[in-house]
C-alpha positions in Angstrom: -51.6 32.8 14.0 -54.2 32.1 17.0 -52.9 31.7 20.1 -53.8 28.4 21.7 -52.9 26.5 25.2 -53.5 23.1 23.4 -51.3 23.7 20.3 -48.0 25.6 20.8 -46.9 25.6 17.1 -44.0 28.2 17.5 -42.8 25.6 20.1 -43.1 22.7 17.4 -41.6 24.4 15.1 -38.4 25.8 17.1 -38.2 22.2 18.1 -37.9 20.6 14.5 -35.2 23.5 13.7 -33.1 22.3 16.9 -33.6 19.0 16.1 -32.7 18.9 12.4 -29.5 21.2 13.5 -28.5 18.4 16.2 -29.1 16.1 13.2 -26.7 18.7 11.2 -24.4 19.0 14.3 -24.1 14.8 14.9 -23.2 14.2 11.2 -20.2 17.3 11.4 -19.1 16.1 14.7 -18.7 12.8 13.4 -16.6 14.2 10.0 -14.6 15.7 12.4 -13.7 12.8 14.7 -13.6 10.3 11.5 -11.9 12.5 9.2 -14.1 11.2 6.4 -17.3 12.3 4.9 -18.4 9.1 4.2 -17.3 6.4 7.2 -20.3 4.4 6.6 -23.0 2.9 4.5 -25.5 4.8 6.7 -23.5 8.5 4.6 -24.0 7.0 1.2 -24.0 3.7 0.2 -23.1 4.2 -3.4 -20.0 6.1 -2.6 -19.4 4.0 0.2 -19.0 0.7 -1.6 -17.5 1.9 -4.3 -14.8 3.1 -1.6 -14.9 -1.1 -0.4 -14.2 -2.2 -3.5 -10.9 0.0 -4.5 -10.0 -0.7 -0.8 -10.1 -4.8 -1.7 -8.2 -4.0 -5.0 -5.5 -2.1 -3.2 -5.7 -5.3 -0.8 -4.7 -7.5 -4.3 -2.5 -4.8 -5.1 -0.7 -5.2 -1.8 -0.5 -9.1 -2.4 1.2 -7.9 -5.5 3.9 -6.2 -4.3 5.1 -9.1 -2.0 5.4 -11.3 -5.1 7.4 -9.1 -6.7 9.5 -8.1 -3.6 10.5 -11.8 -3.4 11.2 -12.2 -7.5 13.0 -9.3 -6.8 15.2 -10.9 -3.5 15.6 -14.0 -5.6 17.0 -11.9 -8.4 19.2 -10.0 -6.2 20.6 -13.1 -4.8 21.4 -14.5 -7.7 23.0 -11.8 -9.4 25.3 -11.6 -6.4 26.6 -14.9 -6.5 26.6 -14.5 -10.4 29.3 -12.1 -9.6 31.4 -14.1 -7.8 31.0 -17.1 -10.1 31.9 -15.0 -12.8 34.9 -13.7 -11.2 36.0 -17.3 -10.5 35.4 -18.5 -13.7 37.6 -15.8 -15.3 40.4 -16.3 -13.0 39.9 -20.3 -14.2 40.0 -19.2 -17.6 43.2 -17.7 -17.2 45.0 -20.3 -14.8 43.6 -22.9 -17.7 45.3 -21.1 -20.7 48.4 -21.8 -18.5 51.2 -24.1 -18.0 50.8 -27.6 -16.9 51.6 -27.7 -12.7 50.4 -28.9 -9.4 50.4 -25.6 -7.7 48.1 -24.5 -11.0 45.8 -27.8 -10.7 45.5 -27.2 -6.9 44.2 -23.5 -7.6 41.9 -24.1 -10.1 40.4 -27.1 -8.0 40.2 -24.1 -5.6 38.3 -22.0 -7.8 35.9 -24.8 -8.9 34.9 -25.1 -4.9 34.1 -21.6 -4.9 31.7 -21.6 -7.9 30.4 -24.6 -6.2 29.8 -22.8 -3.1 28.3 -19.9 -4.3 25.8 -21.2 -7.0 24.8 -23.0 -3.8 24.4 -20.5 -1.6 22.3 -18.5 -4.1 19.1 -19.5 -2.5 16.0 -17.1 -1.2 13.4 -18.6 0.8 13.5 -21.9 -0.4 13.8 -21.1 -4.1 17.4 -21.9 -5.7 18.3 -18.3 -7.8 20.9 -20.4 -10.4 18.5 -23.5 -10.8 18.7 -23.1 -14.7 22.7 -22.7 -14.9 24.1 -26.4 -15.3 28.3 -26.2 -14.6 30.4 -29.5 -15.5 33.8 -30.0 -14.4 36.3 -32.5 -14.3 38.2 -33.7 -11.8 40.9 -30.8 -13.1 38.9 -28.2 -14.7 40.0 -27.8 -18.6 39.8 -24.6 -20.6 36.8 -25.9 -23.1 34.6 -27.1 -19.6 35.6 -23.4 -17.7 34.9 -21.6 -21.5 31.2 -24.2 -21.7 30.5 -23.4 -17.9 31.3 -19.0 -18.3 28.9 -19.2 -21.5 26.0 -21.4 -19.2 26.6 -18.6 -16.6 26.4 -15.5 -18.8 23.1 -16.5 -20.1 21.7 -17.3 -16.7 23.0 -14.2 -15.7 21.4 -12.1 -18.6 18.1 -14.0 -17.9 18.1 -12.6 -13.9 19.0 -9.1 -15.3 16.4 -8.8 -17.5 13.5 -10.5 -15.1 15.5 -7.6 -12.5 14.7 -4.6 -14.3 11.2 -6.1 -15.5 10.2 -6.9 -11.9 11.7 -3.2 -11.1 9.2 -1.5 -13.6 6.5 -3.3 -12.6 6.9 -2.6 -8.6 7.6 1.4 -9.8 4.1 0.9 -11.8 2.2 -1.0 -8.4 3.1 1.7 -6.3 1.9 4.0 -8.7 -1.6 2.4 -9.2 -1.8 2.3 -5.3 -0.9 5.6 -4.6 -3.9 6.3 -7.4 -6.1 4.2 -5.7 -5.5 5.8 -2.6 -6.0 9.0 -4.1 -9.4 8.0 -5.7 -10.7 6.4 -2.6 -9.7 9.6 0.0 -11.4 12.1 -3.1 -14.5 10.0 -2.1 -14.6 9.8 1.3 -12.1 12.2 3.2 -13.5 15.1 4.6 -12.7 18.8 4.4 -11.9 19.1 7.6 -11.2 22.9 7.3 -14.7 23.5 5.7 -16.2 21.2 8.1 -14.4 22.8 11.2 -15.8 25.8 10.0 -19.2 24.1 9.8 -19.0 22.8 12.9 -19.0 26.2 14.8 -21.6 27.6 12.8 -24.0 24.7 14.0 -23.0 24.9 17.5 -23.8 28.3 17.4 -27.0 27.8 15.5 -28.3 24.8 18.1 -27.9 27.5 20.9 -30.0 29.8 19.3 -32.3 27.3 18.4 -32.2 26.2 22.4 -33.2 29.7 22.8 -36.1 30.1 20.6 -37.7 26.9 21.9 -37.4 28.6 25.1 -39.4 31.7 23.7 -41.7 30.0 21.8 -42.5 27.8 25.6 -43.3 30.8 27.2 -46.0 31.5 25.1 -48.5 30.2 27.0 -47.5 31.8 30.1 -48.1 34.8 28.4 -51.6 33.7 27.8 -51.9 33.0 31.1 -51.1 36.9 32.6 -54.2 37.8 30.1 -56.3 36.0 32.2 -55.3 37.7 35.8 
């Protein structure tokens, strides 16, 4: 290669190395600081919006899950009062099969209150648990209206178990197609940080170099210069 005073090409060229490995060095840096591989459009816009679309179907996903958290508290709320309804209503069954008596009247006028009080109660955010079971009683509850009103509350009952385990599976199965979603979008973006740590130092180490042969190849033309003295 000639040597020239107009053209320094070593110098061109030692410059487009240092520059490609600042290029190099700006992209690792920014892995680093990001954690991801892919933070923007700008690193690869196919992987990068397919990455924005799995992030707005885990956003449905998470919509999801709240509706079924709150089928699952209205559930829950239910099935407690169901509890104490059925407790009551047992205790009335028993009372009913009984003698005849004021004292037994005034307890199962008692009773009735309570199942009153908590099929009311069994409420969640607006939404009334026990709206399906219907309960009838007289003014003194008989054994055929406490028997009617036990069979009404064993069915609703069965129907909030069974929508309690079906809601159940299908939060278990949500939070299992998040956590894969999650899992497919970091395999796309997330960075190795350990191989690009690694990377890292070996570009830092190859932009001084490259600082160093730009400096080399500048001092060509001094040495052209001593030729002349």
């Amino acid at each position: 290669m000639a040597n020239s005073i107009n053209t320094n090409v070593g110098a061109l060229v030692a410059l487009q190395n240092l520059n490609q490995t600042s290029r190099d060095l700006a992209v690792t840096q920014n892995r680093v600081n990001t954690g991801q591989k892919v933070s923007s459009a700008k690193d690869n816009g196919a992987i990068w919006a397919t990455a924005q679309n799995q992030k707005a179907n885990m956003q449905v996903l998470n919509t999801t899950r709240n509706t079924l958290q709150r089928t699952q508290s209205v559930n829950d709320v239910g099935l407690a009062a169901g509890d104490t309804i059925m407790d009551a209503l047992r205790q009335m069954k028993e009372l009913a099969a009984g003698p005849v008596s004021t004292a037994r009247d005034a307890d199962l006028n008692a009773l009735k209150a309570e199942v009153a009080a908590a099929k009311a109660a069994a409420v969640f955010d607006g939404t009334d648990a026990l709206a399906s079971l219907t309960m009838t009683f007289a003014a003194t509850p008989t054994a055929l209206e406490v028997d009617t009103a036990m069979t009404a509350a064993i069915g609703a009952l069965q129907t909030l178990g069974t929508s309690s385990k079906s809601t159940e599976r299908s939060l278990a199965f949500n939070d299992k197609l998040q956590d894969a979603l999650e899992a497919g979008i970091g395999n796309l973006v997330d960075a190795d940080l350990a191989k690009e740590s690694a990377r890292l130092t070996a570009l830092q180490t190859k932009q001084q170099l490259g600082v160093q042969a730009l400096s080399i190849a500048n001092q060509s033309s001094s040495i052209l210069l001593g030729l002349f003295r």
